[in-house]
C-alpha positions as a Markdown table, in Angstrom:
| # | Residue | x | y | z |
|---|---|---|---|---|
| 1 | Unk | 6.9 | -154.3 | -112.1 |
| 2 | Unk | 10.6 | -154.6 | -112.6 |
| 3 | Unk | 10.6 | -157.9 | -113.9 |
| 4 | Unk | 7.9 | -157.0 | -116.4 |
| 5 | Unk | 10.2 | -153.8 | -117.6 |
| 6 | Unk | 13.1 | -156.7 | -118.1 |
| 7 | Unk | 10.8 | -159.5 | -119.7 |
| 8 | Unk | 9.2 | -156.9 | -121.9 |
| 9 | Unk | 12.7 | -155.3 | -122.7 |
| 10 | Unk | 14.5 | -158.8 | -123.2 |
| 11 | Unk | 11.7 | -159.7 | -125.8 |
| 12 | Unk | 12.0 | -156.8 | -127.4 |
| 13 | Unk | 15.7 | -156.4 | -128.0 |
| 14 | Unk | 15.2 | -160.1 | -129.3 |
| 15 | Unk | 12.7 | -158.9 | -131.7 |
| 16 | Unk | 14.9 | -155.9 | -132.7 |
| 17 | Unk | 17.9 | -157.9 | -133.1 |
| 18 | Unk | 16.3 | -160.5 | -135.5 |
| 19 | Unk | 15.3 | -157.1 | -137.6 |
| 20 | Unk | 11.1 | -157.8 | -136.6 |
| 21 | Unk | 11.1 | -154.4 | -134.9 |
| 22 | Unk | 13.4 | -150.8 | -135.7 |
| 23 | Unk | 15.1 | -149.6 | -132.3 |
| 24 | Unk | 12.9 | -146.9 | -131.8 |
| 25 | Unk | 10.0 | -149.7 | -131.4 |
| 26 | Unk | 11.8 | -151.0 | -128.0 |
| 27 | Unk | 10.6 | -148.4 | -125.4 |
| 28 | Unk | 6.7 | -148.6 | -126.9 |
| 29 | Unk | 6.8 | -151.8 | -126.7 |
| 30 | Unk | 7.8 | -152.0 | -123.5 |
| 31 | Unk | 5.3 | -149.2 | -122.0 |
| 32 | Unk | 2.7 | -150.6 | -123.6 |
| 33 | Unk | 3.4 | -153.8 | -121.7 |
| 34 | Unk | 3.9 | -151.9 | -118.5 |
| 35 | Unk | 0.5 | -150.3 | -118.7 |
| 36 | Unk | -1.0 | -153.2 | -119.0 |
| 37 | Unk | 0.2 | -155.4 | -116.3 |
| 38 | Unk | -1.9 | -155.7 | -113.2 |
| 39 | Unk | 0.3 | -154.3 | -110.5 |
| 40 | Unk | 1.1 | -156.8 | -107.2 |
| 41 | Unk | 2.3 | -154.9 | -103.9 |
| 42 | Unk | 4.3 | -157.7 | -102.8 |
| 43 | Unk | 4.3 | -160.0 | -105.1 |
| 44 | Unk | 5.9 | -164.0 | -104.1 |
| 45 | Unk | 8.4 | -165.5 | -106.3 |
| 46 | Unk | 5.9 | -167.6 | -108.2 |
| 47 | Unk | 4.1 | -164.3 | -108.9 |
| 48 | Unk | 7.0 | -162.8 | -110.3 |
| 49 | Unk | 8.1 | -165.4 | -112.2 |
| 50 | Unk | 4.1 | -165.4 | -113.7 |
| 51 | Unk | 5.0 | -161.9 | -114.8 |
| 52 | Unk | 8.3 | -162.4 | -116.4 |
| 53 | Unk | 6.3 | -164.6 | -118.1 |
| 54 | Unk | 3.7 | -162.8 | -119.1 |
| 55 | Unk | 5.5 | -159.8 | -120.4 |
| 56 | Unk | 7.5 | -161.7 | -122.5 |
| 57 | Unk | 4.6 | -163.2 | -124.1 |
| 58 | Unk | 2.8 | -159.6 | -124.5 |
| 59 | Unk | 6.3 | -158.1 | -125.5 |
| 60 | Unk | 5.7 | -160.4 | -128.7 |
| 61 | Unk | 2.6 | -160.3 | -129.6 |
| 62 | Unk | 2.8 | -156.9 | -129.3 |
């Protein structure tokens, strides 16, 4: 789950700073992504990098 906050968060400042998305956009944005990742108790380093990813991906379509 941390490295989807980060991916999602990265995205989304990325988005913001090219003027796609107003700052207040950032942290729903990011929760939406949150809620829908599928959460992995201990996840292996391929997993997490899968993720990153993936939020990053959903952090823009979004």
């Amino acid at each position: 789950m941390p490295a989807v906050l980060n991916a999602a968060n990265e995205a989304s400042v990325d988005r913001f700073l090219a003027k796609k998305i107003n700052f207040l956009t950032i942290p729903k944005i990011v929760e939406k992504v949150m809620q829908r990742h599928a959460r992995i108790a201990s996840p292996n380093l391929n997993q997490i990098m899968c993720a990153d990813a993936w939020a990053r991906e959903e952090a823009m379509r979004l």
